[in-house]
Backbone as a ProteinNet text record, in pm:
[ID]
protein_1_A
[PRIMARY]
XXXXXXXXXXXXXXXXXXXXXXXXXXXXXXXXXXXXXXXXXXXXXXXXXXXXXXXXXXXXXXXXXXXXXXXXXXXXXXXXXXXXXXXXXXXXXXXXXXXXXXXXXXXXXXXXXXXXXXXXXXXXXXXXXXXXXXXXXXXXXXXXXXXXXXXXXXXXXXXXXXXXXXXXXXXX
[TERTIARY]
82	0	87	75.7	132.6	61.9	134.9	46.3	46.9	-80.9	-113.5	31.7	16.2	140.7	97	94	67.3	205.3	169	310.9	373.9	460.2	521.5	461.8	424.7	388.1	488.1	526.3	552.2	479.5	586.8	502	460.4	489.2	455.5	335.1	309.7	177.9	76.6	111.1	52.6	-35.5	19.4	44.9	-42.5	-81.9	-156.3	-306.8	-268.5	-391.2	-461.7	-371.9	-474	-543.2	-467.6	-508.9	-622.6	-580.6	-714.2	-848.8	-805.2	-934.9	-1045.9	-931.3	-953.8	-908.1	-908.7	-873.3	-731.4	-713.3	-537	-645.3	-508.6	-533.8	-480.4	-551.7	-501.2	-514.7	-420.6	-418.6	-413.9	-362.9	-268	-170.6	-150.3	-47.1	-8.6	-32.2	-6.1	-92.9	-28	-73.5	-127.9	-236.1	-270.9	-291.5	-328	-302.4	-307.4	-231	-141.9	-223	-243.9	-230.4	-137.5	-148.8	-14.9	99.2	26.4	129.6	231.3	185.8	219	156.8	92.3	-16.6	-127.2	-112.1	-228.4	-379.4	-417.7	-590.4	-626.1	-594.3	-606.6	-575.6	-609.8	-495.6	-530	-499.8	-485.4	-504.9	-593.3	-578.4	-611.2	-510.5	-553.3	-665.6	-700	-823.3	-846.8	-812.9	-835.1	-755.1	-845.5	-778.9	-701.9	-625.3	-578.7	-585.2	-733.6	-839.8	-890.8	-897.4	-926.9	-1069.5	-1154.6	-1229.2	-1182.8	-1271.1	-1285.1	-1311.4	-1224.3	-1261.3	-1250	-1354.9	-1363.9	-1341	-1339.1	-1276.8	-1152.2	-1011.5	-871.4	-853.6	-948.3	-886.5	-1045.8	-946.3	-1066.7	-963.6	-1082.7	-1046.8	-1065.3	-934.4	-908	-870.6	-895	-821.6	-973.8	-962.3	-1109.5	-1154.4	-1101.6	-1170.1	-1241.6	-1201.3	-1228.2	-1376.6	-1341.5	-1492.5	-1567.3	-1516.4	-1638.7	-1690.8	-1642.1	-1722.6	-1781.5	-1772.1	-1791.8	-1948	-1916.8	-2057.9	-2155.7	-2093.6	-2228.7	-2277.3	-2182.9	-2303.9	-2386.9	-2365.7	-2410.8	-2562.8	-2556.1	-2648.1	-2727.9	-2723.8	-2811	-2860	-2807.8	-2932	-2838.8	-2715.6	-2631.5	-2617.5	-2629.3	-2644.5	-2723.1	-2862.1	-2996.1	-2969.9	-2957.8	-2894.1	-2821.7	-2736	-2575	-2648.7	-2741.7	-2834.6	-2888.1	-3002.1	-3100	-2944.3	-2879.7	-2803.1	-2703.4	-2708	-2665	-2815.2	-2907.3	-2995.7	-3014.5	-2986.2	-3056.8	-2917.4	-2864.8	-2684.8	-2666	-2646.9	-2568.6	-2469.1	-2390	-2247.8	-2200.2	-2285.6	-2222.9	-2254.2	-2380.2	-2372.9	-2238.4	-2173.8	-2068	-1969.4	-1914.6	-1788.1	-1775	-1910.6	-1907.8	-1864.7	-1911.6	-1895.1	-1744.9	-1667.8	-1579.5	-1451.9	-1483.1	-1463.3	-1461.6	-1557.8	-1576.8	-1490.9	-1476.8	-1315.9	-1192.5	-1151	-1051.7	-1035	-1125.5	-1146.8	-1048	-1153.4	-1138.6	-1014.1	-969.4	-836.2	-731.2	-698.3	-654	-622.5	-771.6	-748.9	-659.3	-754.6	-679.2	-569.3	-487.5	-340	-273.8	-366.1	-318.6	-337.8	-432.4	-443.2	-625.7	-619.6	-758.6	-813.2	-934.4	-999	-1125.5	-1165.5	-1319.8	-1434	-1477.6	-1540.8	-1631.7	-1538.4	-1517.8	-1494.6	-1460.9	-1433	-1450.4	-1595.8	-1675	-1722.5	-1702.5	-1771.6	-1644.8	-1669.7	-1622.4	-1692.2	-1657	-1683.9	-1780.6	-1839.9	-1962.9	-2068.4	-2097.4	-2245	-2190	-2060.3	-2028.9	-2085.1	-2099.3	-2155.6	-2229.7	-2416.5	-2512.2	-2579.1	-2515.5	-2528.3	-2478.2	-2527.3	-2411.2	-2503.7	-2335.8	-2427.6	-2338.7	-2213.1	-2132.9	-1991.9	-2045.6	-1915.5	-1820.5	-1789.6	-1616.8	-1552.9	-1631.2	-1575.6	-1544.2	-1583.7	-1564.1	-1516.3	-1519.3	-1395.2	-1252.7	-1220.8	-1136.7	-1047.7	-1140.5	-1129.1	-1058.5	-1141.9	-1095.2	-969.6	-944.1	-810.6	-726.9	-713	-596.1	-590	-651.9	-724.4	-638.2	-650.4	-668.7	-845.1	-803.1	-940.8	-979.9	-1117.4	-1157.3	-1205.4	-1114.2	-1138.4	-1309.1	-1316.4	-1482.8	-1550.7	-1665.7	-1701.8	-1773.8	-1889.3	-1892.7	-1794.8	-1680.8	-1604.3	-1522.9	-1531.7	-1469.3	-1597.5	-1758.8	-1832.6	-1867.6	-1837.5	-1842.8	-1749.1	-1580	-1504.8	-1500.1	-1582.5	-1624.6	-1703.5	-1775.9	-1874.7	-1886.1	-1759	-1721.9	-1682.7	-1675.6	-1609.9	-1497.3	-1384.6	-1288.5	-1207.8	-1058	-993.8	-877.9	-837.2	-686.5	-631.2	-610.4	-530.8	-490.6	-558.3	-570.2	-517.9	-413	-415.9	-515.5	-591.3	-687.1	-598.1	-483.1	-480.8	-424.8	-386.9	-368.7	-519.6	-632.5	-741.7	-788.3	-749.9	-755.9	-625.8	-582.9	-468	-357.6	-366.3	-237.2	-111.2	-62.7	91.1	171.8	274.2	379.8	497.9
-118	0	125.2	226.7	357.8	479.1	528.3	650.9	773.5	831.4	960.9	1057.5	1179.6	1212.4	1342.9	1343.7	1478.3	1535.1	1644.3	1743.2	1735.1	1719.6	1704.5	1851	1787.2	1877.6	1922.2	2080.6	2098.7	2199.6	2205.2	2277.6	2425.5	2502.5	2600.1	2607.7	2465.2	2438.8	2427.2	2376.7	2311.8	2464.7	2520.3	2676.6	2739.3	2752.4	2813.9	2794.4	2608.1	2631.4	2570.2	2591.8	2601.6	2769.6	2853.9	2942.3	3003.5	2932.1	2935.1	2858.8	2751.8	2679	2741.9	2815.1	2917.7	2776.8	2672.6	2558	2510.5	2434.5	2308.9	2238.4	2242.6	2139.9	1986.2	1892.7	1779.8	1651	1568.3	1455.1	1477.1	1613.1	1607.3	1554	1452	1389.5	1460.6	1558.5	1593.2	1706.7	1804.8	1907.4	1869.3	1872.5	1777.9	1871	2016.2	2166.3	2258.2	2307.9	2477.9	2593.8	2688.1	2863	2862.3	2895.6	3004.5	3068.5	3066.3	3154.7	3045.1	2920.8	2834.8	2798	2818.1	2829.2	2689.4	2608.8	2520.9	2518.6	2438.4	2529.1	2387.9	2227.2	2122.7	2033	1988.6	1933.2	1786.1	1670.9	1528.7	1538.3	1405.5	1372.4	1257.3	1171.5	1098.9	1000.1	908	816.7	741.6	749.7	714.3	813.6	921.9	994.9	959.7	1016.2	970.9	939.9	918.9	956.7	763.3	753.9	628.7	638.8	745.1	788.1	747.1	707.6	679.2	841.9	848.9	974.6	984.8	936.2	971.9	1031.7	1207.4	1275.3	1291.4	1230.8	1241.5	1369.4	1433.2	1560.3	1688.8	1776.6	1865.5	2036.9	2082.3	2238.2	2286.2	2417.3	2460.7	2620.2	2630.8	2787.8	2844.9	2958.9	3048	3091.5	3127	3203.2	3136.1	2971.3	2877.3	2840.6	2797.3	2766.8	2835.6	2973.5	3100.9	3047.3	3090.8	3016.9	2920.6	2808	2672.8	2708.8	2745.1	2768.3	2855.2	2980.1	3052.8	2955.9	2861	2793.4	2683.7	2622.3	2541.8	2633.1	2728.3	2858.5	2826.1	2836.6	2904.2	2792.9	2650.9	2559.3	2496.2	2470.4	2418.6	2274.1	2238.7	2075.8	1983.3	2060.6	2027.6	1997	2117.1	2150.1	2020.1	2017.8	1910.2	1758.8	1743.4	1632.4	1582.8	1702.3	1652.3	1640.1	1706.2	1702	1585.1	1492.2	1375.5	1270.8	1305.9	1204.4	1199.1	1348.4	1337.8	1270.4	1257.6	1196.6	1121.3	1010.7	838	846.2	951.7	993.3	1071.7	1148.7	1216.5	1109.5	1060.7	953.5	844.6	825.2	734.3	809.5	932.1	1026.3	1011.4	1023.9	1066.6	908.5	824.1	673.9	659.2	687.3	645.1	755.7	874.1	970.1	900.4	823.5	780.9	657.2	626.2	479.5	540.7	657.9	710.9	746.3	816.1	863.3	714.3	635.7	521.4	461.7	482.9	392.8	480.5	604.2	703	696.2	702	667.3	569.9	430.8	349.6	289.8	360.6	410.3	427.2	493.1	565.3	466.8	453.8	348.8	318.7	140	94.9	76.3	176.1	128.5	100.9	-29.5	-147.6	-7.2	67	104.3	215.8	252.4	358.5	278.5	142.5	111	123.2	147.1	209.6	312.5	419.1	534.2	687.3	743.9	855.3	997.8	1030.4	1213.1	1296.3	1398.5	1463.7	1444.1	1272.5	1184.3	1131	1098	1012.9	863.3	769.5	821.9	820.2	845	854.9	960.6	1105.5	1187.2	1333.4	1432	1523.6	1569.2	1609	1595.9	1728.3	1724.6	1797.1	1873.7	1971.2	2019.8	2133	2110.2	2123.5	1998.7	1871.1	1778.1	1753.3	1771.9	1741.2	1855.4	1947.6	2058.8	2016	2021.6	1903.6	1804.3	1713.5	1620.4	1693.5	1763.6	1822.6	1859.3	1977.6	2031.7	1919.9	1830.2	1736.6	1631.4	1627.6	1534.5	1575.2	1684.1	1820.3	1762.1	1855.9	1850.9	1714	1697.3	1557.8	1424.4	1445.4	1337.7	1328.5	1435.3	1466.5	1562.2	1557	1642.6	1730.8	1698.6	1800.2	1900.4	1832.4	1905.3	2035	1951.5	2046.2	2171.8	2129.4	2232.6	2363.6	2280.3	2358.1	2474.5	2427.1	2518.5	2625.5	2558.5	2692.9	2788.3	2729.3	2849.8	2914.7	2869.7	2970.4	3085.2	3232.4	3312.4	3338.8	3203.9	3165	3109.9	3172.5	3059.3	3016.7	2912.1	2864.7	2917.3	3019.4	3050.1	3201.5	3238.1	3362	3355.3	3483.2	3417	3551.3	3508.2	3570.7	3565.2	3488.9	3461.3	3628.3	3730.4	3830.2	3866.3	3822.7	3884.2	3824.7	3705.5	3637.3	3666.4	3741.4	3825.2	3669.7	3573.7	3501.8	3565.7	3545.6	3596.9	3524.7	3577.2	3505.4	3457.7
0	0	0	-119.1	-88.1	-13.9	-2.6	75.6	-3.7	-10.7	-137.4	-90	-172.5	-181.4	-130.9	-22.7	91.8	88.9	107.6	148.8	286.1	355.6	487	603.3	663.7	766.1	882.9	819.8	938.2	1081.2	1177.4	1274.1	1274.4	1166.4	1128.8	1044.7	1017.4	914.1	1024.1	1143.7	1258.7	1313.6	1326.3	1345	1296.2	1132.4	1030.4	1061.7	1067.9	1051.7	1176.1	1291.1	1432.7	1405.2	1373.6	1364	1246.2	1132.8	1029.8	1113.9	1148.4	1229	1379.6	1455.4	1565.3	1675.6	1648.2	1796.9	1718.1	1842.2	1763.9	1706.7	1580.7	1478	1495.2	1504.3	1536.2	1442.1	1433.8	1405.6	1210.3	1208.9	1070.6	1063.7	980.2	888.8	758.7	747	598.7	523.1	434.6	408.1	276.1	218.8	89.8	-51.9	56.7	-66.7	-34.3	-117.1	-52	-123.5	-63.5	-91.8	-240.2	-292.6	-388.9	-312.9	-196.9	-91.3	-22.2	-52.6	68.4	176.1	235.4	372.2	318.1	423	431.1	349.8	230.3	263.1	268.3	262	270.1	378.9	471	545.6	538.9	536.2	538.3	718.5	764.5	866.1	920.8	1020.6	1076.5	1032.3	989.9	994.1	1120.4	1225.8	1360.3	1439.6	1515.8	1580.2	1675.4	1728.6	1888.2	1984.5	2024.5	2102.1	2046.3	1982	1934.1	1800.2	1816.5	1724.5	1603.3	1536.5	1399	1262.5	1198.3	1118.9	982.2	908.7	750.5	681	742	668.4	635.5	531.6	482.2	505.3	389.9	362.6	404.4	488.7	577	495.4	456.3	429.8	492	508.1	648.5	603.5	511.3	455.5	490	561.9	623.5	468.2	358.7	289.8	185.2	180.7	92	158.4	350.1	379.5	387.1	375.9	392.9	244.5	175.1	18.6	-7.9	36.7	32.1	113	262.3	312.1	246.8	196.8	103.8	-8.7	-73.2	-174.2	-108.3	30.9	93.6	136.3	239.7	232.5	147.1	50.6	-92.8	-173	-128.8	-195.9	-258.9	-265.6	-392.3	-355.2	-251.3	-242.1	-299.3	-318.2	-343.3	-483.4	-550	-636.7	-729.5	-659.3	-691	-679.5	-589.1	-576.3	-656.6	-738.2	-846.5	-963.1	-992.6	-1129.2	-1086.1	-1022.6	-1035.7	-1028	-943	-1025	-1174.9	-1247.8	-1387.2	-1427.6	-1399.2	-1459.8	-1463.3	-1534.1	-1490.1	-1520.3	-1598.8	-1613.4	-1465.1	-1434.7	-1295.4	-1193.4	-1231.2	-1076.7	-1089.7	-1224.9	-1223.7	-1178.2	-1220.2	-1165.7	-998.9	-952	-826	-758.7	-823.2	-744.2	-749.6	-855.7	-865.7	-749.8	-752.4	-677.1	-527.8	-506.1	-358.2	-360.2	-431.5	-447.6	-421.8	-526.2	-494.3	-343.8	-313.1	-143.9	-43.4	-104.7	39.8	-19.9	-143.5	-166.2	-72.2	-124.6	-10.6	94.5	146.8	308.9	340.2	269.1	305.1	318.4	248.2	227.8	306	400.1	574.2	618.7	665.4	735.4	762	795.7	759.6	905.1	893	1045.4	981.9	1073.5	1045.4	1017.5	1131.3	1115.1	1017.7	986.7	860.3	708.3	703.3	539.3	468.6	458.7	311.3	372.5	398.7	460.2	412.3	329.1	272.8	349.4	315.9	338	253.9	273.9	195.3	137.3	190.5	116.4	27.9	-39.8	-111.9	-143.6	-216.8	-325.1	-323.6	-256.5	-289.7	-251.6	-180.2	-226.6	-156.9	-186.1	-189.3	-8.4	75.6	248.3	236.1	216.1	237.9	159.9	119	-1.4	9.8	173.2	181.2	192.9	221.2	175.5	61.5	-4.9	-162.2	-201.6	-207.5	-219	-162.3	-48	-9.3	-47.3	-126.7	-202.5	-327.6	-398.9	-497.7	-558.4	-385.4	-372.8	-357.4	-313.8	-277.7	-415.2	-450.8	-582.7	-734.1	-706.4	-867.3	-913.1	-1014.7	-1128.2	-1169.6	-1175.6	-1291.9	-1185.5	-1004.5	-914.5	-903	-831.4	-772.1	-842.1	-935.5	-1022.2	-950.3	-783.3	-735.8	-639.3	-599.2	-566.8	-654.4	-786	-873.4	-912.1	-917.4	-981.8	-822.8	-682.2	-613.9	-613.9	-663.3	-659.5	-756.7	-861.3	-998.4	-934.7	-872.2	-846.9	-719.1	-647.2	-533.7	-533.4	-474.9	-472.7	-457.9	-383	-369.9	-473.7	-517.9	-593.9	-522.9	-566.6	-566.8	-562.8	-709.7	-756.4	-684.4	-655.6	-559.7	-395.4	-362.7	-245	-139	-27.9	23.1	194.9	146.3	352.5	465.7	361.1	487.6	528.5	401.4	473.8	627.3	635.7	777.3	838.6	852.1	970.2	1017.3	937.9	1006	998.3	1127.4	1167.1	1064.7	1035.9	965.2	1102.9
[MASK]
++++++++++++++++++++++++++++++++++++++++++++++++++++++++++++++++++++++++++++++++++++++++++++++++++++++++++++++++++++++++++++++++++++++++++++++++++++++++++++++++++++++++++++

């Protein structure tokens, strides 16, 4: 088994994004996608916390200006949304299934806990619960993995490619 190809975490990443998050950040293994600037907006974590908890989510977005975005299309109906246009889809309902393989191959990469085996992040695959998960996904993914991760990030106010992090006052 290999393990996805996260960026090395260090404690200055640890740092970012306790502070992007407002609590410690815990049970990162790995930075999965960066700012333009460098700065965390992905982080890989843990699939069994420390604590002994079981945790599905790999990859959790952590850049404030990505989830501020992510939540205004959540707000405004875009799940619902993302819902019906994979029922009308048997091409998107296939993207998304396969999207949820990649997920759990991933994980499982890290490492395999019973309880979680088939259990992904954001309603994967049958349907859309949550899309900073799949944004998430996206970011750590690139383009083409998760098609709603990727149509959430089109139509965010947020890009990648942009960097937004002095607007959240992290210290350097």
């Amino acid at each position: 088994m290999t393990t996805p190809p996260f960026a090395a975490v260090a404690e200055r990443d640890i740092q970012i994004v306790s502070a992007q998050l407002g609590r410690p950040a815990r049970n990162v293994i790995g930075i999965a996608a960066r700012c333009v600037c460098g700065n965390p907006t992905v982080v890989s974590t843990k699939p069994r916390l420390a604590d002994g908890t079981p945790f599905p989510t790999l990859y959790y977005l952590c850049h404030p200006g990505a989830t501020a975005a992510i939540s205004t299309l959540e707000a405004n109906g875009v799940m619902a949304e993302f819902t019906d246009q994979m029922a009308s889809s048997p091409e998107l309902k296939q993207q998304y299934a396969a999207a949820h393989e990649a997920y759990l191959a991933d994980r499982e990469s890290v490492e395999h806990v019973d309880e979680i085996a088939h259990v992904t992040a954001g309603g994967m695959p049958e349907r859309i619960k949550c899309l900073h998960a799949l944004a998430g996904h996206s970011l750590a993914a690139g383009p083409g993995v998760n098609p709603f991760g990727d149509l959430a990030l089109e139509r965010a106010t947020w890009s990648p490619d942009v960097c937004t992090c002095d607007d959240y006052l992290l210290e350097s």
